[in-house]
C-alpha positions, 0 to 999 in steps of 0.5 A: 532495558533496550529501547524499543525502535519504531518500526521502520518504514519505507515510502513505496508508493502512493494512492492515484485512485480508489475504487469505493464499491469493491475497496480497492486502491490503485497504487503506483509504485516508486519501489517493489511491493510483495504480497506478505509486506505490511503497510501503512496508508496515510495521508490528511484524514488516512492512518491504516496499516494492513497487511497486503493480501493480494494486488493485481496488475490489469486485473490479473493477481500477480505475487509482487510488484516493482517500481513503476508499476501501479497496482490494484490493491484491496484496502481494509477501509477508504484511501484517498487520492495522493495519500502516500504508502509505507512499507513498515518492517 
C-alpha cells in the first residue's frame, strides 16, 4: 500500500490586517497567489484551510496576484495580524 504524503504546502504570504465587519484579510504576498488555489491560515490561535474565492487589489477583483502585492481576501472565519498563509497542492 503507498503512503499517503501530506499535502504540500508553500508559504506565500502573511496576514498584515483584518477587517472583522466585512471578514476580510489583507495579505501581502512573498509569492503568486490565483484565485482556485487552496490555502491554509495559520498562526498561534489561527488553523483554517479555504479555498480562495475572490481577492482584490485597491478594491478591485482581480483573478491572481504576485509577489509583493497585497491583497484583500475574504476569509471564512477571523485571521490575525502576522498570521502566516499556506498554499497547499
Amino acid at each position: 500500500m503507498e503512503e499517503v504524503a501530506p499535502e504540500e504546502k508553500k508559504l506565500v504570504g502573511k496576514v498584515t490586517h483584518y477587517f472583522t465587519k466585512i471578514g476580510v484579510g489583507v495579505i501581502e504576498l512573498s509569492d503568486e497567489l490565483k484565485v482556485g488555489d487552496r490555502i491554509s491560515i495559520e498562526g498561534a490561535t489561527t488553523n483554517i484551510q479555504q479555498t480562495v474565492e475572490s481577492m482584490e487589489i485597491e478594491h478591485k477583483a482581480v483573478q491572481s496576484a504576485s509577489a509583493g502585492q497585497s491583497i484583500g481576501l475574504k476569509v471564512v472565519q477571523r485571521v490575525r495580524e502576522g498570521d502566516l498563509v499556506y498554499k497547499l497542492g
